[in-house]
C-alpha positions in Angstrom: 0.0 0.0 0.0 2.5 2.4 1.0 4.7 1.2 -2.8 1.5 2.2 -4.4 1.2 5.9 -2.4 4.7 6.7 -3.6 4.0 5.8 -7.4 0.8 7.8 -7.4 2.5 10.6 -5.9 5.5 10.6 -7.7 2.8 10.8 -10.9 1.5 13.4 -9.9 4.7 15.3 -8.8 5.8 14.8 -12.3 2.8 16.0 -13.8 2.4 18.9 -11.9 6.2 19.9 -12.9 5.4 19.1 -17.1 2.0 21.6 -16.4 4.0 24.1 -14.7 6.5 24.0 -17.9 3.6 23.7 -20.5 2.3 27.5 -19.4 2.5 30.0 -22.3 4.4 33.1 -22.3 3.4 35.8 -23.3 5.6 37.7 -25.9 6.1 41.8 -25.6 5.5 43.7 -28.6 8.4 45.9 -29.7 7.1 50.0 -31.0 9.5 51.4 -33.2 9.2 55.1 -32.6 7.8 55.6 -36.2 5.1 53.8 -35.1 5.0 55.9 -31.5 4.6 58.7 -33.4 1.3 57.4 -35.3 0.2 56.2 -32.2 0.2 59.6 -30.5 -1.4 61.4 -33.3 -4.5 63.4 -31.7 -6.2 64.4 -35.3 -8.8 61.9 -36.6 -8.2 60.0 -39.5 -11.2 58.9 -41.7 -10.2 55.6 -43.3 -13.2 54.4 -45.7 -13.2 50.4 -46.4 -15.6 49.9 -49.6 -16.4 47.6 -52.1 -18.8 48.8 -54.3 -19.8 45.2 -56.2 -21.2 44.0 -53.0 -21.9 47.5 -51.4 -19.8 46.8 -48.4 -18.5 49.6 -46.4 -16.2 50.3 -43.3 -15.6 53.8 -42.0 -12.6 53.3 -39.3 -12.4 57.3 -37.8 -9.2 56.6 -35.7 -6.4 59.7 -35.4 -3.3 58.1 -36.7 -4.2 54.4 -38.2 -3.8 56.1 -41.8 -0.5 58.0 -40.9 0.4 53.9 -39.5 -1.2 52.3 -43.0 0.9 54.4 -45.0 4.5 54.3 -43.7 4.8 51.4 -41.3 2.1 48.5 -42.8 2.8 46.1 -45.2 2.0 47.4 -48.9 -0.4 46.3 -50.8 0.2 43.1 -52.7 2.4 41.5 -49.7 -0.1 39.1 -48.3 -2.5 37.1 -50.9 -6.2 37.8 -50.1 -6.4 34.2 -48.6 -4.1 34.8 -45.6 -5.8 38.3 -45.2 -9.4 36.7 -45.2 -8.3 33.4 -42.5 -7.0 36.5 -40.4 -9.6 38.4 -40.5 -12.4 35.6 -39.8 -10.5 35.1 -36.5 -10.4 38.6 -35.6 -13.6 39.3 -36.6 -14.8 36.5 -33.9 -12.8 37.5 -31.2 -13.5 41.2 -32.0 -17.3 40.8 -31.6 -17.3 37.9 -28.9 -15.7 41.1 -27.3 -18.2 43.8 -28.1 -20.8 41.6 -26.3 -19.0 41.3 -23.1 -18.8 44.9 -22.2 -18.2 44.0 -18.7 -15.3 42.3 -19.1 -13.0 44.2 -22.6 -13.3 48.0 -22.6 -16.3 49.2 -24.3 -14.6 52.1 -25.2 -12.6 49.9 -27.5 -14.5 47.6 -28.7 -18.1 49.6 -29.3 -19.5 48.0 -32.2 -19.9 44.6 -34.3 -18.2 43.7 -37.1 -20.4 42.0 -39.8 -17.9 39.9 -42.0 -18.8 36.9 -43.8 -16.5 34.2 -44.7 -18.4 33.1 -47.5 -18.5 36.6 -49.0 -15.6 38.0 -51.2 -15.1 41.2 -50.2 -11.7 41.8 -52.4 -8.1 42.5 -51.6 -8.4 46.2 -50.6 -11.3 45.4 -48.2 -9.4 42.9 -46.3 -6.2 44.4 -46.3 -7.4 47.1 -45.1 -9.1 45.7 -42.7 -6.2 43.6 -41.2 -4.3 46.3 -40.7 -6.4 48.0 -39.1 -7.0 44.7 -36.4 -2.4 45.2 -36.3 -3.0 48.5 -35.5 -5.5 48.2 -33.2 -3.9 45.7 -31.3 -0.6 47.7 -31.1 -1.7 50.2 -30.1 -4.0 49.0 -27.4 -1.9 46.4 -26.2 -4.8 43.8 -27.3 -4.8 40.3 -28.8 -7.7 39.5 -30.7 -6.1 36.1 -31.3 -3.2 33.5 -31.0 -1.0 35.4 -33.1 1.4 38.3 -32.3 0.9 41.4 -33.8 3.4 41.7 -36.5 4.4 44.0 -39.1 
């Protein structure tokens, strides 16, 4: 009996030590001051997301995100519309899984719902616009709206 004690303790002193080891870290994201700089501007910027074949339309009003989409984004044509799309089905979930927990994520951040479908195709520009907008946002903020870091 007391053999068997030792082996089931012993277990379970080993897999408390491979859980302790298994927990995620979370990774800092680095600010270049370029992107300080866009951060801190105070004047609103009117980005407008369209598509007119499926009449689709974004307005983001957020002071600096087109100062950020113009000198520290990706350009145009670096990600195919399939990467930009996946992306943007995830943070379109997490986004609005957000906006209806006002309690818990800042409602002053996440005010109103996004309505994406992934069986639409909304384009390039529409999504990559979009995207960077979710980069931005989550730079800025310090947010994650999924399991990826925020890259440039």
């Amino acid at each position: 009996m007391k053999h068997r004690f030792f082996q089931i303790f012993g277990f379970l002193l080993v897999m408390v030590v491979i859980g302790s080891s298994c927990g995620s870290t979370k990774e800092a994201i680095t600010v270049s001051d370029e992107e300080k700089l866009a951060f801190a501007k105070q004047e609103g910027d009117t980005i407008k997301i369209a598509s007119n074949d499926i009449e689709y339309e974004i307005i983001i009003i957020e002071p600096g995100f087109n100062f950020w989409l113009q000198s520290i984004a990706k350009p145009e044509g670096y990600y195919t519309q399939s990467y930009l799309e996946n992306r943007n089905k995830i943070y379109v979930t997490e986004w609005n899984q957000r906006v209806l927990q006002p309690f818990r994520y800042d409602p002053s951040l996440y005010e109103l719902q996004i309505d994406y479908s992934p069986n639409i195709d909304y384009g390039y520009e529409v999504n990559y616009k979009l995207f960077n907008y979710f980069i931005y946002f989550q730079r800025k903020y310090n947010q994650r709206l999924g399991p990826f870091l925020p890259r440039i």
